[in-house]
N, C-alpha and C positions, 0 to 999 in steps of 0.2 A: 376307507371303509374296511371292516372286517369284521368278525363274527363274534358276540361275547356268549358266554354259556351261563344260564340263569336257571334257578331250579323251577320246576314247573308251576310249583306256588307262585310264584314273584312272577312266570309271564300271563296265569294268569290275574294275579296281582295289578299287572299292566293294561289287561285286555279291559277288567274294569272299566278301570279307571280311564282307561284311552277314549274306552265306551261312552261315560258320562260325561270329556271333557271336550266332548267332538275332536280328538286324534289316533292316529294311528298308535299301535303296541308300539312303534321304533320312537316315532316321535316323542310318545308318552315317557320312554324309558330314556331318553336324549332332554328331557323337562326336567326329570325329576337329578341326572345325572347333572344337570347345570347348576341345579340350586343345589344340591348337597357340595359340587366343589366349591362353589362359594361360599357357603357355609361353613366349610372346613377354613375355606383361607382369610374369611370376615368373620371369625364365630360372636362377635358384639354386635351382628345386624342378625335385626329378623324379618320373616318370610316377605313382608311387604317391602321392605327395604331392599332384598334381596329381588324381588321383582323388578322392581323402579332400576337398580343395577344394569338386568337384565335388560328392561328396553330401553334405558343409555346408548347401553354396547352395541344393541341393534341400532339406533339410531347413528352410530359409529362407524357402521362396517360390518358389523358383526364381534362376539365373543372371542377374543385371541388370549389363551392366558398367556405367552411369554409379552404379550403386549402388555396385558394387566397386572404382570410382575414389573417389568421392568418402568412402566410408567414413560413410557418413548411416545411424546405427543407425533397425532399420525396412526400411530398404529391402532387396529381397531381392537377397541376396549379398552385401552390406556386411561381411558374414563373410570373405568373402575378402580383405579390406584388411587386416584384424587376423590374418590365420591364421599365418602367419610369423613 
C-alpha cells in the first residue's frame, strides 16, 4: 500500500464517479488504474473486452501483471496473455 498524489480535480473526479458507481474514491481510482494499464499493454481491446479481461483475472486469482507478461500458466492473470 502507499500513498499516490492526485491533483484535487481528479480526486474529486474520483469522488464522483465512486459516488455514482457505488465505490469508494480508492477503489474507484484502483478501477480506473486497471483498465488504463490494460489498455496501455492491449491497445487493440476495448473497454468491454477490457472488462471481460478483468473478471477472467478475478476468476483466476486475481490481477498479477508479471503473471500477465510472462504468460506462466498458475499464475493469477496469466489469462490475460492468452485472452486475445
Amino acid at each position: 500500500m502507499g500513498i499516490v498524489k492526485i491533483s484535487d480535480l481528479m480526486h474529486e473526479n474520483l469522488r464522483v464517479a465512486g459516488n455514482a458507481l457505488s465505490r469508494s474514491i480508492n477503489a474507484q481510482a484502483e478501477h480506473w488504474m486497471r483498465v488504463g494499464m490494460l489498455a496501455e499493454m492491449h491497445p487493440e481491446l476495448n473497454h468491454r473486452d477490457i472488462c471481460q479481461l478483468l473478471i477472467r483475472a478475478e476468476l483466476a486469482g486475481g490481477l498479477d501483471l508479471a503473471g500477465a507478461l510472462s504468460g506462466q500458466p498458475g499464475k493469477p492473470g496469466a489469462a490475460l496473455a492468452d485472452a486475445h
